[in-house]
N, C-alpha and C positions, 0 to 999 in steps of 0.2 A: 171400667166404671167411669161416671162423670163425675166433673170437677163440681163441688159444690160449696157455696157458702155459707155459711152455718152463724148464726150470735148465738152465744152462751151468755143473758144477762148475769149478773152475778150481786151481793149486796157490797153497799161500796166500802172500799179499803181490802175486798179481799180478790183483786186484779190478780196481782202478783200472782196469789196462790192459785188462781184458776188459770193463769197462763202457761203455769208450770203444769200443771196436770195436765192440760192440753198440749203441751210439747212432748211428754211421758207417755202420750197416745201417738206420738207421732206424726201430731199434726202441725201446717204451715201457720199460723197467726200472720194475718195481713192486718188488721189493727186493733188496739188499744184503748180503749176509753173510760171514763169513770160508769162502775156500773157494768161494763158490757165489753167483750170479745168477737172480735168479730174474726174465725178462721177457714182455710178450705179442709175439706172431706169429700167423702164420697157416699154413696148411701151405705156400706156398710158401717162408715166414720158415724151415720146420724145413730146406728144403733149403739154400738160403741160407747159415744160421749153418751148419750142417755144411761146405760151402763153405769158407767165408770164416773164421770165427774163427780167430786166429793160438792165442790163449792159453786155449781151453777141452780142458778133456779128453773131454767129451762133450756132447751137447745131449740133453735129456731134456723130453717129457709129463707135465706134474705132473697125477696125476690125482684128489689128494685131498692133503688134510694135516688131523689132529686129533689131538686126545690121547691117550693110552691110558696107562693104568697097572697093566693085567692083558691077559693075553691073550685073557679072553673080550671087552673093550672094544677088540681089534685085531683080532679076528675079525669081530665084528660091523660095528663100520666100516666094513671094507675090505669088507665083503660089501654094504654100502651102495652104493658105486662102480658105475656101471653102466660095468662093463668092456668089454662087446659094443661101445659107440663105436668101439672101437679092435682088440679082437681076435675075429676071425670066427672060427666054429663049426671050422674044422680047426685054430684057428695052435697057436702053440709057442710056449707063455707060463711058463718060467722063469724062478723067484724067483732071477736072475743072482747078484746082492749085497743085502748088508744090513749095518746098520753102527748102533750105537747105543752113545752119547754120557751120560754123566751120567743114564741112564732108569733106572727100575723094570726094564723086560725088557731084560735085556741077553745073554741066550743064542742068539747069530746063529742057529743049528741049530734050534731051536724055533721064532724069527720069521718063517726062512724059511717052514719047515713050515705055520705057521697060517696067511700070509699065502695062501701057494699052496690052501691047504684053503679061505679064503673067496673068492676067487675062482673056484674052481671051483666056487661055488653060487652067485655071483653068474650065473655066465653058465651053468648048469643051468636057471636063471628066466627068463632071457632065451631061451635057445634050445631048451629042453625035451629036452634029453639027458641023458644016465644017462653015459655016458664021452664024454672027449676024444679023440678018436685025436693029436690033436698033430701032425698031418703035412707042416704046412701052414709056412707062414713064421716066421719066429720073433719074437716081439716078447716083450723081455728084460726082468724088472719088477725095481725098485732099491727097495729098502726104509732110509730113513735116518729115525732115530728122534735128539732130541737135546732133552734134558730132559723127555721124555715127551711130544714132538712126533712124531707119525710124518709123516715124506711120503711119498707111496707116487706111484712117474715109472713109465714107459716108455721105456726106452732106444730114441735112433732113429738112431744112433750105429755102432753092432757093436761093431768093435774102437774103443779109444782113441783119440781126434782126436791125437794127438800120434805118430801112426804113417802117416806121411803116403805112404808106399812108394816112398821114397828111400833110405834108410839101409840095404839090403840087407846090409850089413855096417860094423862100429863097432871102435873101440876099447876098452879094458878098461873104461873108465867115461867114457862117452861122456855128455851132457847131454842129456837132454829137448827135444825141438823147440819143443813150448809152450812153455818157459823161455828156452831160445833166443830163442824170438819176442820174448820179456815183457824180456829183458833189451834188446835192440835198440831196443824200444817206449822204453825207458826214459831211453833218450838221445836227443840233440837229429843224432846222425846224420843226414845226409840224402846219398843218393846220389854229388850231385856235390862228396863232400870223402873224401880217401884214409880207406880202414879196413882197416885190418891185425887178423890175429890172428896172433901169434908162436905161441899153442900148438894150432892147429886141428885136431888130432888128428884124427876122419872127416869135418870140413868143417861142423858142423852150423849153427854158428852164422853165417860166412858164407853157406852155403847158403839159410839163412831170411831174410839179411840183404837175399842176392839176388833173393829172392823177393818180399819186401817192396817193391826197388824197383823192380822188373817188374809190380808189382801181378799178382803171381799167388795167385789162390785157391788156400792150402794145401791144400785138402782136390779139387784137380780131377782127380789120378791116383790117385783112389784109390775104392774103395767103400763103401757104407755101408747098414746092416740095413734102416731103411726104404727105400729104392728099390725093394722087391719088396712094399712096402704097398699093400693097393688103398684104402685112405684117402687117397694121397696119389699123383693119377695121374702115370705116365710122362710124360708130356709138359712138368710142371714139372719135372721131374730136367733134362729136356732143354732145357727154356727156361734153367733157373739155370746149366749149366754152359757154352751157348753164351754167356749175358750174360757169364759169366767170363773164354771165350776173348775177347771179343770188349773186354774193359778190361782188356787185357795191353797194357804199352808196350813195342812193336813194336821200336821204335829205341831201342838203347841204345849209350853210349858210356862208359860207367862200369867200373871194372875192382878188384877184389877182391884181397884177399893173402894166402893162409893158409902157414903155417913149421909146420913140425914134426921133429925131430928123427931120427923113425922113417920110413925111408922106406919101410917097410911100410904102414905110418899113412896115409903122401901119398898112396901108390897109391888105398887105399880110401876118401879124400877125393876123390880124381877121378872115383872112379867112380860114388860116391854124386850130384857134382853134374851126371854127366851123364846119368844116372836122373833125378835132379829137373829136366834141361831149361835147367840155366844154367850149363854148363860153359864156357860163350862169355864168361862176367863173373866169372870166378875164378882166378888163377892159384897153383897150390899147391906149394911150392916145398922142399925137404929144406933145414932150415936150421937149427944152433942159435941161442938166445938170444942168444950173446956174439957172433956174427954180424951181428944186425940192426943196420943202418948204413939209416938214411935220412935224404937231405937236405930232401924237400918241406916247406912249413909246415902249418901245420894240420886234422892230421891225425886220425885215431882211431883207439884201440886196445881194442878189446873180447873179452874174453876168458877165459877159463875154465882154468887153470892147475892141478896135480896140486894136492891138498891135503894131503897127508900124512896120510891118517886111520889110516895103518897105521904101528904104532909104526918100523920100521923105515926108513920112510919119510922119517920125520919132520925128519932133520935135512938131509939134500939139499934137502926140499925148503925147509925155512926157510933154506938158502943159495942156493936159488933166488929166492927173494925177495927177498935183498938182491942179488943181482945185476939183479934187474927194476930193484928202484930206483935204481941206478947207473945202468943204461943206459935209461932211460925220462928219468931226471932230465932225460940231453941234449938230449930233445926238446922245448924248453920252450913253443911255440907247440901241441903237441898235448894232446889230451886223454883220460883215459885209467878204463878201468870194468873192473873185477875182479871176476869172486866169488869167492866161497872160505868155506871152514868153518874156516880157520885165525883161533883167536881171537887172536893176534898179527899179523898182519897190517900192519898201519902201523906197529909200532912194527920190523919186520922192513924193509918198504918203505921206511925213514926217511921217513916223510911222513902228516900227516894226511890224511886225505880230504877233500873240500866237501862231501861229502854222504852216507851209509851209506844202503841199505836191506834191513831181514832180507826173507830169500824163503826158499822149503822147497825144494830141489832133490828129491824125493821126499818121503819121512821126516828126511834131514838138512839140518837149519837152518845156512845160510849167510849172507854178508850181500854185498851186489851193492857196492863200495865203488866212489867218483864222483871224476876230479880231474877239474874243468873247466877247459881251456885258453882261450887269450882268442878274440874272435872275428876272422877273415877281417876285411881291409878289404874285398875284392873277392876273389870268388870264385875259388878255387884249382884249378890240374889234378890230376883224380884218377889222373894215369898218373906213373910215373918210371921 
């Protein structure tokens, strides 16, 4: 098989966690950046990371990167690129995105335009035609430029890996799957200790949590643009998804908690998790905050809470906060992880954190806030 280059962009602050998951596949990481992964594989690797990565938003063919500072130095480049590798004389090769960073060209409208104009002389050279018909498959070209660096990938992706075709329906501001992932990655959680989320709103983050310890491949109900590629034949789609069935843990005895106020909310958390195949390891419960009463010991509480970013919002919910802190305080054996965009936060919570970290929930910057509780002598029941 060939060497291949692969980006897994990711949302920023969760590197780490995507670099790790991508060494857990086995793969080389040649670099690092905010946002983005860039490692080698091989074409069974691209079905793979599409698979398996909890916290990337897409896997991409890097098929070139160099400098430009004019659009005739981006034209020519990319016209450099021997495209045809990857896309035959019918496909349907749209300049998807493009996105540029501190460059010289910063007019997305134009970079698109040039990049699609050299390309379609590259492979003019290669296959001796006058038009494309385009009819064929589609293979989606990303153009990111960032201080006069262009990269130019091949999405093999389609839609965004963080659309896993569970989530059929969400609440008002539901959280990211990837992030969800990245937030669970982030804790020392494991299966057999209780994890509550008091505000689970569509389920998402136990849903991923469930997933995680089922070891299920995110991405195995769902599809993705290369699998109709003839670079990358049908029978490794087929091999990487049975390996997947086939490292699910069968036997579970583990059991999930999600509360939510709305029980409109609960409903579409049930339904969500039994789309996603783990409605057997969740139970999701109509319940408010000043309700939550549990005796188990240590426990965890991971969670994603309203943030108040609408002024109107704002002071419910900064009395929701302190009501977290009062009634979290009593659980002093458990341990407990927040995000939120509320830049008050602990001093609302009366409590500092052990540990902050910023992450991007899209475009708003939030920060994942850590109280570690002390550890188990001996392993606890995750049922009550």
């Amino acid at each position: 098989m060939n060497s291949i280059k692969l980006i897994a962009p990711c949302l920023f602050g969760l590197e780490k966690v995507l670099s790790r998951e991508i060494k857990e596949l086995g793969y080389h990481i040649e670099k690092v950046e905010d946002g983005r992964i860039t490692f080698l594989a091989d074409e069974y690797g691209i079905c793979k990371s599409n698979l398996w990565l909890r916290t990337a938003e897409r896997v991409m063919v890097k098929l070139g990167e160099f400098e430009a500072k004019s659009f005739e130095e981006l034209f020519q480049n990319t016209k450099k690129i021997k495209w045809s590798n990857w896309i035959p004389k019918n496909g349907n090769f749209p300049v998807f995105k493009a996105s540029s960073i501190k460059s010289n060209l910063s007019s997305v409208p134009d970079i698109q335009s040039i990049v699609k104009k050299a390309v379609v002389e590259s492979l003019k050279e290669e296959y001796n035609l006058e038009i494309f018909p385009e009819t064929g498959e589609k293979y989606p070209i990303h153009v990111f430029i960032n201080k006069n660096i262009v990269t130019l990938s091949i999405d093999t992706s389609g839609e965004t890996l963080h659309k896993r075709g569970y989530r059929e329906k969400s609440n008002k501001a539901p959280i990211r799957e990837t992030l969800a992932a990245g937030l669970i990655s982030l804790t020392p959680w494991r299966s057999n200790r209780l994890l509550v989320d008091p505000f689970c709103g569509s389920g998402t983050i136990l849903i991923e949590a469930a997933m995680i310890a089922l070891n299920m491949a995110p991405g195995l109900n769902r599809e993705f643009v290369s699998e109709k590629w003839a670079k990358i034949p049908k029978k490794m789609w087929w091999d990487a998804r049975k390996e997947a069935y086939d490292l699910m843990v069968k036997d579970t005895d583990f059991m999930l908690y999600g509360y939510d106020i709305d029980k409109d909310v609960i409903e579409i958390a049930k339904e969500n998790a039994q789309i996603a195949g783990v409605d057997h390891c969740i139970k999701f419960i109509q319940k408010e905050l000043k309700e939550l009463c549990i005796e188990n010991n240590y426990g965890f509480i991971i969670t994603n809470p309203p943030y108040g970013e609408r002024l109107e919002d704002k002071k419910s919910v900064e009395k929701l906060y302190r009501d977290m802190g009062k009634i979290f305080s009593k659980l002093d054996t458990w341990s407990f992880f927040v995000i939120t965009s509320h830049p008050e936060f602990e001093a609302l919570f009366g409590k500092s954190s052990d540990k902050k970290r910023k992450l991007y929930n899209g475009m708003l910057k939030t920060y994942f806030y850590q109280y570690f509780g002390p550890k188990p002598n001996n392993k606890e029941s995750s049922n009550y």
